[in-house]
C-alpha positions as CSV (number, residue, x, y, z in Angstrom):
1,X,-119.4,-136.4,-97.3
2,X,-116.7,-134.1,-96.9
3,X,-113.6,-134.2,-99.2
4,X,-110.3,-132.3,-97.4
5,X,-107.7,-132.5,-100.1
6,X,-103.8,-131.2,-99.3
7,X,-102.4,-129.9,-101.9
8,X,-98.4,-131.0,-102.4
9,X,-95.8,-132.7,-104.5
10,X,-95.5,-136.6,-104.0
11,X,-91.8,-137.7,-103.3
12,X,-89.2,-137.8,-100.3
13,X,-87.6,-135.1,-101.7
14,X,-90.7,-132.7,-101.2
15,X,-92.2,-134.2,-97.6
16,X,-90.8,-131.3,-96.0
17,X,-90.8,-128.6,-97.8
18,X,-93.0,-125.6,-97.7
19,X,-94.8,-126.7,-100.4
20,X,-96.5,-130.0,-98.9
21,X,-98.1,-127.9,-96.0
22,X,-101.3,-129.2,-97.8
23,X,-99.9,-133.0,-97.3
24,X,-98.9,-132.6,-94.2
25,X,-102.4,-131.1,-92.8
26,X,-103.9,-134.5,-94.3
27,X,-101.5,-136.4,-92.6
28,X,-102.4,-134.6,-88.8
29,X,-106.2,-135.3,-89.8
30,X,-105.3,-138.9,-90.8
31,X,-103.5,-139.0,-87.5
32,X,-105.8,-137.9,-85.1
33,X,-109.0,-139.4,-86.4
34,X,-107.7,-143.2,-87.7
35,X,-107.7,-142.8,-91.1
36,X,-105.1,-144.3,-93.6
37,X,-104.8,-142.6,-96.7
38,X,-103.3,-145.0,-98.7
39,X,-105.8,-146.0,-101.5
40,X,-105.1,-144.8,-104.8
41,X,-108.2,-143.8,-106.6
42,X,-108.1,-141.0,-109.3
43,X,-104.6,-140.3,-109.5
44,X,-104.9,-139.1,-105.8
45,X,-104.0,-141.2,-102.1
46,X,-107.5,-140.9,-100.3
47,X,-108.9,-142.5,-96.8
48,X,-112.3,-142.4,-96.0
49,X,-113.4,-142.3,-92.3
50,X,-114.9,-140.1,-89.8
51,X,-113.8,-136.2,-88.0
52,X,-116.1,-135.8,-85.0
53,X,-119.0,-137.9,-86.6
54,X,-119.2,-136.4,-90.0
55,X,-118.2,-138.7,-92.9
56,X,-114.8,-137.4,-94.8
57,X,-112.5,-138.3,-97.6
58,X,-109.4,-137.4,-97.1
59,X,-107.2,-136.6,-100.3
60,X,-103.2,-136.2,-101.3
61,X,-103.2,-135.5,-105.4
62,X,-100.0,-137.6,-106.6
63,X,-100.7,-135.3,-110.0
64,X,-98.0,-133.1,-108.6
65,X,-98.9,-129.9,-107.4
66,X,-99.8,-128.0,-110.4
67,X,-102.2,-130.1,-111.9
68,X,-103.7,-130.9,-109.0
69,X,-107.1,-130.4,-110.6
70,X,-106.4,-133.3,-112.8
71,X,-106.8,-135.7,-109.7
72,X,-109.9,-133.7,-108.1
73,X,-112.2,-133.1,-110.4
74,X,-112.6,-137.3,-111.5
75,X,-112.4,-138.0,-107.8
76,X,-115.4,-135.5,-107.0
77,X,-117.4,-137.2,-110.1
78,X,-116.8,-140.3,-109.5
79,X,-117.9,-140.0,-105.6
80,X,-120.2,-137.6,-106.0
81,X,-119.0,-135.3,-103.9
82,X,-120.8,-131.4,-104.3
83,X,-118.2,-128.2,-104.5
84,X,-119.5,-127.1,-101.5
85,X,-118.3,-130.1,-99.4
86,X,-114.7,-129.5,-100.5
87,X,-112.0,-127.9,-98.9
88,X,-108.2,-127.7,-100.3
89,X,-106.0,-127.0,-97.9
90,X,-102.2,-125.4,-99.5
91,X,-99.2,-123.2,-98.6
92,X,-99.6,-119.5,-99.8
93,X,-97.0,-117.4,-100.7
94,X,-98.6,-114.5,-100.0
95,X,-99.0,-115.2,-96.2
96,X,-96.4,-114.7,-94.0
97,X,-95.0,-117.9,-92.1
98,X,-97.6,-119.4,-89.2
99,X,-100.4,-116.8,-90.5
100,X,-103.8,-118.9,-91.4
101,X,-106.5,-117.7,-93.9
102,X,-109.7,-119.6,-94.5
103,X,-111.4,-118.1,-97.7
104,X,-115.0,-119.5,-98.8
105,X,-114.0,-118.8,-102.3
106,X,-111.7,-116.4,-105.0
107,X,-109.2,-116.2,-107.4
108,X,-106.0,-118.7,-107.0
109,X,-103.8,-115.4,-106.4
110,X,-100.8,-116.7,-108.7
111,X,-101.0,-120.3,-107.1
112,X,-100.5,-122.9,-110.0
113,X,-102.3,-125.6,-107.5
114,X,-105.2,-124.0,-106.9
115,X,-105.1,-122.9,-109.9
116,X,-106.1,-125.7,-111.6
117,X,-108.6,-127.0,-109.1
118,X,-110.4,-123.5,-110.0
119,X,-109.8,-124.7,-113.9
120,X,-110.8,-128.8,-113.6
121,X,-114.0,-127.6,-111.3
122,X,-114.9,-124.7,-113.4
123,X,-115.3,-122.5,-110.2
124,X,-114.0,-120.4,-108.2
125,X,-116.3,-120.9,-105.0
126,X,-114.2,-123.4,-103.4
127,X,-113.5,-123.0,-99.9
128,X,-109.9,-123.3,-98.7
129,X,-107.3,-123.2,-95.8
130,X,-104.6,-120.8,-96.8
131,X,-100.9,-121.5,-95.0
132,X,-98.7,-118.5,-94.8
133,X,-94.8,-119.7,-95.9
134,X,-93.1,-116.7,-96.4
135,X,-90.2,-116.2,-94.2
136,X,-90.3,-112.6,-93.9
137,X,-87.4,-111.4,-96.0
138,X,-86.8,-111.1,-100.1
139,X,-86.6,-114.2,-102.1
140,X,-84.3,-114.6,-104.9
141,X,-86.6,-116.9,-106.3
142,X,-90.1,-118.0,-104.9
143,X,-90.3,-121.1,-106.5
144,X,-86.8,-122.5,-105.0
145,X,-88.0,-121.7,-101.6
146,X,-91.3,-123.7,-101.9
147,X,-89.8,-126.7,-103.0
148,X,-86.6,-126.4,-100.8
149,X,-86.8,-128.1,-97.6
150,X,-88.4,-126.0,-94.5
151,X,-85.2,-124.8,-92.0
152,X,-84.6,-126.8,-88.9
153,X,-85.4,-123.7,-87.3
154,X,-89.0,-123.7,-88.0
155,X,-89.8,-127.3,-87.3
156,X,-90.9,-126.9,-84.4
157,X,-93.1,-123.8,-85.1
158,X,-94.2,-126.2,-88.0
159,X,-95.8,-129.0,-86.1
160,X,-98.0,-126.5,-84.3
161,X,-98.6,-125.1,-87.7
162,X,-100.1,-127.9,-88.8
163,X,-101.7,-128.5,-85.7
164,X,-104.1,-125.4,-86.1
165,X,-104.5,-126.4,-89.5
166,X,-105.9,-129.6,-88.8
167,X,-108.2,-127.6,-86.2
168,X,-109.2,-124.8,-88.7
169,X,-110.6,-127.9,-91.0
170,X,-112.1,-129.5,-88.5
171,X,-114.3,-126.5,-87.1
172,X,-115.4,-125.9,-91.0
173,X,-116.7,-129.4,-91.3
174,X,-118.6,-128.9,-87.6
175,X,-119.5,-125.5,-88.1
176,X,-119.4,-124.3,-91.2
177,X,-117.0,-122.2,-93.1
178,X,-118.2,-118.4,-91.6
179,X,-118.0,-119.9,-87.9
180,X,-114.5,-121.0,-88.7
181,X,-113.4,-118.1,-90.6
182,X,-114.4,-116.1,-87.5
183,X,-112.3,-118.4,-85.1
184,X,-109.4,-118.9,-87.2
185,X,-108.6,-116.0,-88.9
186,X,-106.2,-113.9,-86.9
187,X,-102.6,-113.0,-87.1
188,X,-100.8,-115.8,-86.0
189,X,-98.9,-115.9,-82.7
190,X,-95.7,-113.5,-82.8
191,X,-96.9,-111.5,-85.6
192,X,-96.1,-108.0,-85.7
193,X,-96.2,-107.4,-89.0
C-alpha cells in the first residue's frame, strides 16, 4: 500500500494558502478516485481506497505543519507501511509558482515540514512532490506569505496546479518514481525564468 500524505496546516484560515498545496493535492486525489479522508487515525485525516488499482492511504497531518512527522511516523508503524511506499507531497519555497519537482530523496532544504518527517522517519530517502510557491518578486517575509491566503489572481492557475500534482502522484504510484520524474519534471508552462 501506498501512503500519499499532503503536507498543510488544519483550519479555515489556512485552506487556501500557499502553504496547504500539500492538502489540497490530497483533496484532487480524494476527488477523482472516491476516497473520503475523514478518519482520524494518528493525529492525521486518512482515507483508504484505490488510484488506478493500486491500494493507497491517503493522508492530511492535523499536527500542523511543522511537526508533521509527529503524525507520520505512528501512522506508517501502526500500518505498516515501508519508506519506500511514501510520498509527501508540500509547497516549496524555493520553486517558483506552477514549477513541479519530484525528488526520490534529500535534505528538507529549510522546510520545517519535511523537516520533521526526515526527523520522525530517521531518513532522508523519502520521495516527494515538490510545489513551487514563490511569486517571483522579494518577500518581506517568507513565512507571512505561506500562510497568507493565495491572490485571486492565481486561482485559477492553482486549480491546474493541483491538477498536475494529482497526476505527478499518480504516475509515481503506476510507474515508479524515475518514470515520473522524467515526465513531470519540466519548467512549468509560462516559465521563463
Amino acid at each position: 500500500m501506498f501512503l500519499v500524505a499532503g503536507l498543510g496546516n488544519p483550519g479555515e484560515e489556512y485552506a487556501l494558502s500557499p502553504h496547504n498545496l500539500g492538502f489540497l493535492t490530497i483533496d484532487r486525489l480524494a476527488e477523482q478516485s472516491g476516497i473520503r479522508v475523514t478518519r482520524k487515525d494518528s493525529k492525521a485525516l486518512i482515507g483508504l481506497g484505490e488510484i488506478d488499482g493500486r491500494e493507497v492511504m491517503l493522508a492530511k497531518p492535523q499536527t500542523y505543519m511543522n511537526l508533521s512527522g509527529v503524525s507520520l511516523a505512528p501512522l506508517m508503524e501502526k500500518h505498516q507501511i515501508a519508506v519506500e511506499n511514501l510520498i509527501v507531497v508540500y509547497d516549496e519555497l524555493d520553486l517558483p509558482w506552477m514549477e513541479l519537482r519530484i525528488k526520490p530523496k534529500g535534505s528538507a532544504a529549510g522546510h520545517n515540514g519535511m523537516k520533521s518527517v526526515i526527523q520522525s522517519l530517521k531518513t532522508s530517502d523519502i520521495v516527494r512532490v515538490r510545489l513551487g510557491i514563490h511569486p517571483g518578486h522579494p518577500l518581506s517575509s517568507g513565512a507571512e506569505f505561506v500562510l497568507a491566503p493565495i491572490k485571486r489572481s492565481q486561482m485559477k492557475e492553482l486549480d491546474d496546479f493541483v491538477g498536475r500534482a494529482a497526476d505527478a502522484v499518480r504516475s509515481i504510484t503506476a510507474e515508479g518514481v524515475e518514470k515520473a520524474m522524467t515526465n513531470f519534471n519540466r519548467r512549468a508552462p509560462g516559465l521563463t525564468t
